[in-house]
Each structure stands twice: as C-alpha cells, then as structure tokens.
BAVONU-296114 format. One record per residue (C-alpha): x, y, z; residue number from 1. Coordinates in pm, 1 decimal, m for minus. Layout:
<nodes>
@px X py Y pz Z resi NUM
...
</nodes>
This chain:
<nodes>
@px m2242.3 py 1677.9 pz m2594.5 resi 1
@px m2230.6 py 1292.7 pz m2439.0 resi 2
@px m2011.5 py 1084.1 pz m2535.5 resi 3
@px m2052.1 py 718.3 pz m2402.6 resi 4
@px m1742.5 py 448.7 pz m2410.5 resi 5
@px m1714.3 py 55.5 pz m2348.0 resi 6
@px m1360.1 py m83.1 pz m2250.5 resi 7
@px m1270.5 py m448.9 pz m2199.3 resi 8
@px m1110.9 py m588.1 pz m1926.5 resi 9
@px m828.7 py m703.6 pz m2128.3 resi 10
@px m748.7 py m308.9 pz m2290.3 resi 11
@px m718.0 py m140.2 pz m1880.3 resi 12
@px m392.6 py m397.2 pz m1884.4 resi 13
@px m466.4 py m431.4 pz m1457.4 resi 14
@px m125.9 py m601.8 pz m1325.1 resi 15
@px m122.6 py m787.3 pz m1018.4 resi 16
@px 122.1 py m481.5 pz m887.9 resi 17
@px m192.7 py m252.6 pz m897.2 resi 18
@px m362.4 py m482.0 pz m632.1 resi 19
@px m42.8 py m508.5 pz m408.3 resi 20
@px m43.3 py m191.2 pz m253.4 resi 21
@px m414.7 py m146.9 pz m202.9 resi 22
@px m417.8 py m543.2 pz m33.2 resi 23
@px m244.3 py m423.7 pz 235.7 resi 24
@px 147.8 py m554.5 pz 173.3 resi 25
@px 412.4 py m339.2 pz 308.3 resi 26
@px 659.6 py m251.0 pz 112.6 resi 27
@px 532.9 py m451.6 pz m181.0 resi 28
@px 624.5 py m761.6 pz m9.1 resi 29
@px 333.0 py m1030.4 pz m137.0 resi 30
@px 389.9 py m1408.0 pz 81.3 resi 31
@px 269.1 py m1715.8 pz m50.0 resi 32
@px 20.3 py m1790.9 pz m218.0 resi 33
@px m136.0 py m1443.3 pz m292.8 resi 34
@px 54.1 py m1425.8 pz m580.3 resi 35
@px m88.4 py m1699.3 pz m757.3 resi 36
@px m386.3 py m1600.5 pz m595.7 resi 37
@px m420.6 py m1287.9 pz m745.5 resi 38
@px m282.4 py m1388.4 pz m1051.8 resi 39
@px m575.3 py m1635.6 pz m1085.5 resi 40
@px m840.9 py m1353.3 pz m952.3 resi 41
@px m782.8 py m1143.5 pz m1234.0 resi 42
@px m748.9 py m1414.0 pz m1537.4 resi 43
@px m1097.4 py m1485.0 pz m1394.2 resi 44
@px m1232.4 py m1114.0 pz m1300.2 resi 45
@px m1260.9 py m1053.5 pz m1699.6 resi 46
@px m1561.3 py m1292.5 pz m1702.9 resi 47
@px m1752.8 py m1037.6 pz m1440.1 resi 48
@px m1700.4 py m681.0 pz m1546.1 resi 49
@px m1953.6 py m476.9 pz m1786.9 resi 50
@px m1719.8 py m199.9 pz m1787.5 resi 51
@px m1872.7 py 112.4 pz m1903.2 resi 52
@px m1849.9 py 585.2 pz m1868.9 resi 53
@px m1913.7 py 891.7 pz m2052.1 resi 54
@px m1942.9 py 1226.0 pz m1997.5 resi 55
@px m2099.5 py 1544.4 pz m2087.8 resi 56
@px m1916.3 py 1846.5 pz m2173.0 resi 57
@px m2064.7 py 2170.9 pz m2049.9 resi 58
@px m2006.6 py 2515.1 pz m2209.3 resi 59
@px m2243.3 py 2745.2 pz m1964.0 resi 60
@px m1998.4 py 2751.4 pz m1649.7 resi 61
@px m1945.0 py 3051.3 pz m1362.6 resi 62
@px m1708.4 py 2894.4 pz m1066.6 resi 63
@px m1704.3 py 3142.5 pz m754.9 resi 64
@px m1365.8 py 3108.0 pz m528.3 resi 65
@px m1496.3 py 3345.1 pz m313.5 resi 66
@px m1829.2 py 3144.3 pz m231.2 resi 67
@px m1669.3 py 2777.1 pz m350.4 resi 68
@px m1962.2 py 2745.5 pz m601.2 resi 69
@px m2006.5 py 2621.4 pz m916.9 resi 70
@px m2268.6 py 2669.2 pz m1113.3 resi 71
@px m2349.0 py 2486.7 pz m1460.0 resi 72
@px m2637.2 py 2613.4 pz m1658.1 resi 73
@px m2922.9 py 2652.4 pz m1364.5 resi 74
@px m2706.0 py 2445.9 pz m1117.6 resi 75
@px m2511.0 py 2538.5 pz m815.1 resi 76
@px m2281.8 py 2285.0 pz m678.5 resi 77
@px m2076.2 py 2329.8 pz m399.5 resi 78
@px m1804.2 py 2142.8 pz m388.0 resi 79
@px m1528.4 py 2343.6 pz m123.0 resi 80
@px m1224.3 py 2586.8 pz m228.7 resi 81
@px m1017.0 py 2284.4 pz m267.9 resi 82
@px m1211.1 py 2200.5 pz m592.9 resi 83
@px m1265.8 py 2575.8 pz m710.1 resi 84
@px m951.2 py 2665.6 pz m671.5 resi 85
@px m831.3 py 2404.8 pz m912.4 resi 86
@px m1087.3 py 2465.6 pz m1164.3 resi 87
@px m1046.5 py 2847.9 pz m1123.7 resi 88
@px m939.8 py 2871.2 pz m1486.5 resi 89
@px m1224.9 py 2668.2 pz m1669.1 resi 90
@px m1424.7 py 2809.1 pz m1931.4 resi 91
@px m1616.0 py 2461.5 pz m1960.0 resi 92
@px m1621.3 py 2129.1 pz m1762.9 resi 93
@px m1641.4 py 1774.3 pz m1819.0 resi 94
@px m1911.0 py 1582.5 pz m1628.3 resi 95
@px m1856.5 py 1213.5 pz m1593.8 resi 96
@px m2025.3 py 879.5 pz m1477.9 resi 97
@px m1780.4 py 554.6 pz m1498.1 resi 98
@px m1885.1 py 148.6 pz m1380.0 resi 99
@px m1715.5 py m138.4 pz m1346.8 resi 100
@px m2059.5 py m327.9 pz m1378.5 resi 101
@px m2244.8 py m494.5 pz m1103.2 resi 102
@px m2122.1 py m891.2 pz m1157.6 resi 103
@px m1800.8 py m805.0 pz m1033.5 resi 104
@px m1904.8 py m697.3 pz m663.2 resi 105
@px m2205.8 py m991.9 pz m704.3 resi 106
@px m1911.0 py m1206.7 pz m773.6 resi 107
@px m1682.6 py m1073.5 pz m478.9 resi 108
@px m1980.7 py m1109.1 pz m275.5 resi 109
@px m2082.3 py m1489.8 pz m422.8 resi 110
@px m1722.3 py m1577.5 pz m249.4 resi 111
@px m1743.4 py m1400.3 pz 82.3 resi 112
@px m2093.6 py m1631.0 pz 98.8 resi 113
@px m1877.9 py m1966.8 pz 14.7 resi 114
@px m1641.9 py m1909.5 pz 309.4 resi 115
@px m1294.6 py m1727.6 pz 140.5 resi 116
@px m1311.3 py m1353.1 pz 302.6 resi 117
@px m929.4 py m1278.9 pz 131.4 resi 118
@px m1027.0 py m1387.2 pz m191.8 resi 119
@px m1371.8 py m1230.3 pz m155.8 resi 120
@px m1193.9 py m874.2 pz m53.7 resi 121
@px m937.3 py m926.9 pz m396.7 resi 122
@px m1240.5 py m896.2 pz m643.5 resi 123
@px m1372.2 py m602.8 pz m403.3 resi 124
@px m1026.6 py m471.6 pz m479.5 resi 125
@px m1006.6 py m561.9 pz m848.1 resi 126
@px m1348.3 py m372.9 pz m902.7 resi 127
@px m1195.7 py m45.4 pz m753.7 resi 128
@px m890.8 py m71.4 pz m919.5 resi 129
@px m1116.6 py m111.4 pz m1215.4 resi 130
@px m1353.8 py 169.1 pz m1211.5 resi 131
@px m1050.3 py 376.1 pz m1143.1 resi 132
@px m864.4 py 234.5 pz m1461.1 resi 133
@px m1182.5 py 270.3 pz m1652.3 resi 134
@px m1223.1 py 626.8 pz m1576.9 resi 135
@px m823.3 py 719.2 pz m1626.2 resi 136
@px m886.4 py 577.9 pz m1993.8 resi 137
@px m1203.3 py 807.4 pz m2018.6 resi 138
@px m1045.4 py 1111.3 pz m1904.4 resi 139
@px m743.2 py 1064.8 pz m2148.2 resi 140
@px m991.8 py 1043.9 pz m2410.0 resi 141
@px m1144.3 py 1360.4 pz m2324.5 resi 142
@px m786.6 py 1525.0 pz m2314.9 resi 143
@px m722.8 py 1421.1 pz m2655.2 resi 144
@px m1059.3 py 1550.8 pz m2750.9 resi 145
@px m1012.4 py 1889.9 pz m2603.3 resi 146
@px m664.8 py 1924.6 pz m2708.8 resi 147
@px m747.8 py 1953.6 pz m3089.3 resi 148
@px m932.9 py 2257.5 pz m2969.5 resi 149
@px m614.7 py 2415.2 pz m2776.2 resi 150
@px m721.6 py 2317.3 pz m2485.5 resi 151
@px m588.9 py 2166.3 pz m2175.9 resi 152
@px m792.8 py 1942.1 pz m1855.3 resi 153
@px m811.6 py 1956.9 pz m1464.8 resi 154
@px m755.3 py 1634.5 pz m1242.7 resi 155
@px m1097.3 py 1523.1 pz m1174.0 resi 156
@px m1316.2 py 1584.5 pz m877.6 resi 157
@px m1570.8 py 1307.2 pz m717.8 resi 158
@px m1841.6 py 1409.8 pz m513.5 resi 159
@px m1760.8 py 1255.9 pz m141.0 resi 160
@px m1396.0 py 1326.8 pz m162.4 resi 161
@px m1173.4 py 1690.7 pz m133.7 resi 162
@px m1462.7 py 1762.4 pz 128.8 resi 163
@px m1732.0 py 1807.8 pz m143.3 resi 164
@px m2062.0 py 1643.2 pz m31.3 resi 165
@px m2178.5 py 1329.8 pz m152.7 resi 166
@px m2560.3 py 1437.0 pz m153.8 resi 167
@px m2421.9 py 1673.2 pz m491.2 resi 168
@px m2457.9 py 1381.2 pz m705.2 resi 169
@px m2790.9 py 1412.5 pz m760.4 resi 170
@px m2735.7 py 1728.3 pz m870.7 resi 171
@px m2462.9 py 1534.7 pz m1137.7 resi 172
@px m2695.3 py 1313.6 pz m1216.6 resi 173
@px m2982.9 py 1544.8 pz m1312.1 resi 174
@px m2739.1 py 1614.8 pz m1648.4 resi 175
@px m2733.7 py 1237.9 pz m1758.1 resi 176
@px m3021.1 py 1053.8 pz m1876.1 resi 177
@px m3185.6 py 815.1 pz m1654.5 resi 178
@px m2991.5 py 503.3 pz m1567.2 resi 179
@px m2735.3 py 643.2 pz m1765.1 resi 180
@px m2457.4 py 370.8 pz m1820.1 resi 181
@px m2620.6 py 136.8 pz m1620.0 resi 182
@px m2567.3 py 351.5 pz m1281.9 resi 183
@px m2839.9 py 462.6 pz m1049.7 resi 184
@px m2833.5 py 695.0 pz m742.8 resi 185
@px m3066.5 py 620.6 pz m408.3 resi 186
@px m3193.6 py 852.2 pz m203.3 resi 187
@px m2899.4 py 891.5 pz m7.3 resi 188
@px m2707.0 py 946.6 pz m297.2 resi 189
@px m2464.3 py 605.6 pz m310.8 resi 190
@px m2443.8 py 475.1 pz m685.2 resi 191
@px m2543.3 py 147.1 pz m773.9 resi 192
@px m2372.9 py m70.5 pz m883.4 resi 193
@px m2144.1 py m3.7 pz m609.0 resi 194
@px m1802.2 py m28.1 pz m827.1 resi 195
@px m1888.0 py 339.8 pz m995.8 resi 196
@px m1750.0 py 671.8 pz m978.0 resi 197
@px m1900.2 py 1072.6 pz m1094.7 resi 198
@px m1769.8 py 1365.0 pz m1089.5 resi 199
@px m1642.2 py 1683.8 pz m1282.0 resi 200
@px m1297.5 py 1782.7 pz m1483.4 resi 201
@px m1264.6 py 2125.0 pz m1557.1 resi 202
@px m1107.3 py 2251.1 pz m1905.9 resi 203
@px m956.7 py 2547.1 pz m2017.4 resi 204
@px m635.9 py 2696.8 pz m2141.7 resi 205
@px m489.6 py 2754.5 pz m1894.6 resi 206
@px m553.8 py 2430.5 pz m1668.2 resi 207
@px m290.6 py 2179.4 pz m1576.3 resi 208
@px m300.1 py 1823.5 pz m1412.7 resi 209
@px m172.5 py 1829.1 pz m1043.0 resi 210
@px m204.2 py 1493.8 pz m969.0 resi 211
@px m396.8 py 1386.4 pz m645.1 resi 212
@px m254.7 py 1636.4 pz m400.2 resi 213
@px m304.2 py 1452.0 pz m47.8 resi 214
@px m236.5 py 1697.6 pz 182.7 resi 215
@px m566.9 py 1838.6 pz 78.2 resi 216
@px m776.1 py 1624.8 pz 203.8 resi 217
@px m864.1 py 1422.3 pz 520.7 resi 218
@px m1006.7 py 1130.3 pz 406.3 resi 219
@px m775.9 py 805.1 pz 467.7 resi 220
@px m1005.0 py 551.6 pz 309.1 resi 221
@px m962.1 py 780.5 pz m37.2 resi 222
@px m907.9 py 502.7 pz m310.2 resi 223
@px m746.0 py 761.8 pz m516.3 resi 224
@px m486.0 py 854.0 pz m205.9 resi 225
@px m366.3 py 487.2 pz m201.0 resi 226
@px m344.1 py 483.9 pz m574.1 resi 227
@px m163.6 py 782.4 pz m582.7 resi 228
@px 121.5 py 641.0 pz m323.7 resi 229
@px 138.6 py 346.5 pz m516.8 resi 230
@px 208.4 py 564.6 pz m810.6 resi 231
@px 482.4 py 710.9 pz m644.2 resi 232
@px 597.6 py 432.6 pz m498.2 resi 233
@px 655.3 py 277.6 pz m841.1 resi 234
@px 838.0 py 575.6 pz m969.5 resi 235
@px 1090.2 py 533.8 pz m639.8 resi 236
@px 1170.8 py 189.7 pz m756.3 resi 237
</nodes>
C-alpha cells in the first residue's frame, strides 16, 4: 500500500526559532538584523517549496540482530545493529520518500550567485528544516493510520545516518515507482532534488518512539542531531 501526501508551506507552521539553532547562534542569541532577516526568508520561502512524501507499508519483513539485516520481500538491507535493534519488534515497516521540492535550493542557490552567502545559507537551512517538518507530518500520519489497527511505530531510519550506508537507497528506491514524488537517485546514490530524505519506520506492537538517541551515532553534521538539541533545548527553557 502507497500512500502519497502534499503539505503547504503554511500547514508545517516553520518559526524563525527552528532556524536559530541550526544558523549557528549560541545560546539562541540572534544579533541584528537576522531576525528580520529570517523573518523575511521564510514569508518569502513559501513561494519556492513543492513540498511532497509517501510511503509504502510492507507486510513480508524478517530483521536479523544477529547479522544486522533486514530483509523485505526479496531484499536484504543492511543497515547496522543500531537500526535492528530498534526495529527488533516489527512485524511490518514503513518505507518512505519525503521533498521539499527543487525551487527552494535553486532559489538558495539564485542568491549565493547575486553576492549574499548568509542569506543564501538561510534558504539552504529553511529547505532542511523543511524536508524534516514535511516528513515529521508524514510519519504522524502513518501513526494514526497504524494505530486504528493496535499498533504502535519506530523512530525512523535514513540511509547515510546510524552508520547504515547510503548506497542502500537504491535498494529503497527499487519499492517506489520511478521518479516517485518527484525524487530521483544517481548513481552514487544522492537524491535529487537535494532537499529530500528516505528511509524506513518499523511497526509493531510492541515498538516505541526513542527519539534521536545521539550517542549512537558519530556523525556531527546529522541534521536530525541538531534538531534534536534544539528540541531539548526548547523543553529547558
């Protein structure tokens, strides 16, 4: 089963607070005039984003902790025991594909070309922040779809993070449709348009939502690391 979803710009209610953090501000400490400026970047971003996901939901599912595989139907991922651990207790899984749209990077890019790097790098940042907004919306969708069933969800998994190879995407990919969503793969397996996201939530009884558990991972470029301290960070204040 594939369900496919559109969201507006407007309806993932971005804040200029979910910028701060990932800009670079300590302490949530924003000097003049990036306020305004940011303020002004996302009244404008709605023009530029084609925001669009779905995913597939997968009955035919045998996860191996002991060799940190998956496999779905014919296909064997494998993604490390960080992932397999958490979706030890799945009976099916969730495969997903997510874009912001391409005009929102084109437009980031359009101002890097016109000689304004910071505000540039804010629509580079509004894009992420959208994808990942986007694809929190999806995932509560699918929770609410699963939970008239008695079931429950994982966190979700992206290939290129929690030490899972990027090159698995193909594999992903293989259960969508061509060009599904608007989102393409090359060769060395980095989605276009760049502003998109894949990956797999496991469901099952039995499963709970962790959140993003850090210590878990290496990587500290991880979008979903510095959205996850800002998360926190809000809750301390």
């Amino acid at each position: 089963m594939i369900k496919e979803f559109h969201f507006s710009f407007d309806e993932l209610n971005i804040i200029p607070k979910d910028l701060i953090d990932l800009l670079g501000f300590e302490d949530g400490v924003v000097p003049e005039p990036f306020p305004k400026i940011i303020e002004q970047a996302l009244l404008e971003a709605s023009q530029f984003c084609s925001i669009t996901g779905g995913y597939k939901i997968l009955e035919s599912v045998e996860i191996n902790q002991k060799n940190a595989t998956i496999k779905i139907e014919t296909e064997i991922f494998s993604p490390s025991k960080i992932v397999t651990t958490q979706l030890k207790e799945s009976t099916s899984v969730a495969l997903y594909i997510c874009t912001a749209g391409e005009e929102i990077s084109n437009r980031a890019n359009e101002i890097l070309t016109q000689g304004d790097p910071m505000l540039g790098y804010i629509f580079d940042v509004i894009g992420s922040v959208t994808v990942e907004k986007a694809t929190d919306k999806m995932q509560k969708l699918l929770e609410i779809e699963v939970k008239k069933h008695g079931l429950n969800i994982s966190d979700r998994y992206s290939p290129g993070y929690c030490e899972w190879s990027v090159a698995e995407q193909q594999k992903l990919f293989s259960f969508f449709p061509h060009n599904f969503c608007g989102v393409s793969l090359s060769k060395s397996s980095l989605m276009s348009p760049i502003k998109s996201v894949s990956g797999i939530i496991g469901i099952g009884i039995d499963l709970k939502q962790k959140g993003y558990q850090c210590r878990w991972c290496n990587d500290e470029n991880c979008i979903y690391g510095k959205i996850k301290q800002q998360k926190n960070s809000s809750k301390a204040n």
